[in-house]
C-alpha positions, 0 to 999 in steps of 0.5 A: 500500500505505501509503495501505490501512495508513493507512486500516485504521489510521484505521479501527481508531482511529476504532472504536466498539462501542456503534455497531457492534454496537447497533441503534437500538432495544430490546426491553424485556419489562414483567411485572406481578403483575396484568394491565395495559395499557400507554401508552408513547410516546403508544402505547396498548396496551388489552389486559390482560395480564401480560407485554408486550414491546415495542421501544424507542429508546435514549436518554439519557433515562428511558422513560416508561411509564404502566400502567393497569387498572380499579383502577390507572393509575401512570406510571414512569420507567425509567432508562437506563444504558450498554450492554454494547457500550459497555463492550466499547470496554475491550477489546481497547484496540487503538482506544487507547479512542476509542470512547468519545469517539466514543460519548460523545453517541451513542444507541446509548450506552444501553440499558435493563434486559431486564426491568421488573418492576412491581407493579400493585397498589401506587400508588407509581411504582416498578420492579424490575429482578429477581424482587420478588414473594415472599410468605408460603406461597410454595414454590419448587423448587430445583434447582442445580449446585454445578460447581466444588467445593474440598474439605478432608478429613481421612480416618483414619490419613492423615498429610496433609490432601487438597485439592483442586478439582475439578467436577461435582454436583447438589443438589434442595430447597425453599424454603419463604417463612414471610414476604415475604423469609425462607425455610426450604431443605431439601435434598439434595446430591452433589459430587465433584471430577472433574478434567474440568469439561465431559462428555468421555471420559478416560483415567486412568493411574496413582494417581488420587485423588477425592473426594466428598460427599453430604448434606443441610441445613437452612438460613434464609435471608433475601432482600434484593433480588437477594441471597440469604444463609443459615445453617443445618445440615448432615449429610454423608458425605464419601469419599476414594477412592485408585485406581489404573490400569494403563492406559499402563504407569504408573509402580508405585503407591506404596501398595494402593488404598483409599477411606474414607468418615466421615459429619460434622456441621456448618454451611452458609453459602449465598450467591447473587445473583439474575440472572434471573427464576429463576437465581442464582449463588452460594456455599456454605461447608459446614464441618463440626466433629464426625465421630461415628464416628471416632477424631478426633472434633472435626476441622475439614473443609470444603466450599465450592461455586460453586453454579448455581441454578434456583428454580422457583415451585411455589405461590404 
């Protein structure tokens, strides 16, 4: 028995992530604005096509690939850097992080990004490891869910602010490129604060309160590489809703269910970062100053919302 604890224990000690979970080889999907044949590893591949994918061994070194066409050929090196599995070796550190000894002068260390972008039309050898082509006329559909949600409001004849976060909503708009990484976003938006952040039946007992806001905006917007900041306009109708529910013979409310809606004016401030070809993760700040048709008429509200964004090219 003490000769299995010492081993299982040598066996933990001497794991490594980056060689148990890495193969010796990586796909790699290469797409260029132009079809394109591609040299790599003194493998020619003639035909001319956008996309390409193909396997790679890891390595320390840069992948070397040479593009050509009629009008073009350029060689690129595309760095290598360590891979997720060798960062794994973090955690749980029940291998007191041994496996980054063990990793250190290994193969299997590294990896490559999962997309290179090349633009076959310029003569400089570089790559992009996100979406790079942008141009003027451009529109893109843009289609998000802002998930998580913090609200301030301020309702009419409440004493006290309500806040909360919660989940859920949904927002449509278009992106409109007036030059290479500037672009104009419309768009119309939905959020709550439902306190469930997955679908699922629930059963509410009690006062429960929710709140919810509608609107639309305007927005400039300026990329560079994979970020995206804004700042623009926004009109929204925000609603407070006190219920109260029977269900369970809950405790007596403590005053009649009510629900007040006021629309407001005001900013927004959106942020994302790009992490694929189309999706983005990102920020949006919506405060709003001036509420037309209340009593309180200048109060300070907001919104803010970890959007989940698809931008979908409709014209290029």
């Amino acid at each position: 028995m003490r000769h299995i604890l010492y081993i299982l224990s040598i066996s933990i000690l001497l794991t490594s992530c980056a060689s148990l979970l890495n193969s010796k080889q990586t796909r790699l999907k290469i797409i260029s604005n132009e079809p394109v044949g591609l040299i790599i590893n003194q493998d020619t591949i003639n035909h001319l096509s956008k996309e390409k994918k193909i396997s790679v061994s890891r390595s320390k070194e840069p992948q070397t690939l040479t593009i050509f066409n009629d009008s073009i050929q350029k060689t690129i090196n595309v760095e290598s850097k360590n891979s997720f599995a060798y960062w794994l070796n973090l955690y749980p550190n029940i291998h007191l992080w041994t496996g980054f000894l063990i990793d250190k002068n290994k193969a299997k260390r590294y990896a490559y990004s999962k997309r290179i972008y090349i633009d076959a039309v310029d003569t400089i050898p570089k790559y992009y490891v996100y979406y790079p082509w942008s141009r003027k006329g451009n529109i893109d559909l843009h289609v998000s869910l802002p998930h998580i949600n913090t609200f301030l409001l301020k309702p009419e004849n409440e004493n006290n602010n309500k806040v909360n976060t919660g989940f859920w909503g949904i927002s449509l708009g278009l992106d409109y490129y007036y030059s290479k990484n500037q672009f104009i976003n419309i768009g119309v938006s939905g959020v709550s604060d439902f306190f469930v952040p997955f679908p699922a039946a629930v059963d509410i007992s009690g006062e429960y309160e929710l709140m919810s806001s509608s609107y639309i905006s305007l927005s400039n917007n300026h990329r560079y590489k994979r970020f995206i900041f804004g700042y623009g306009l926004s009109f929204s109708r925000n609603t407070w809703d006190l219920r109260y529910y029977e269900r369970f013979d809950p405790p007596p409310s403590t005053r009649d269910p009510v629900k007040k809606s006021h629309v407001a004016m005001g900013l927004i401030f959106p942020a994302y970062y790009q992490i694929g070809e189309n999706f983005n993760i990102g920020l949006v700040y919506r405060p709003t100053f001036y509420r037309p048709n209340m009593t309180d008429k200048f109060e300070y509200e907001h919104l803010i919302s970890i959007d989940f964004a698809w931008k979908i090219r409709l014209i290029k």
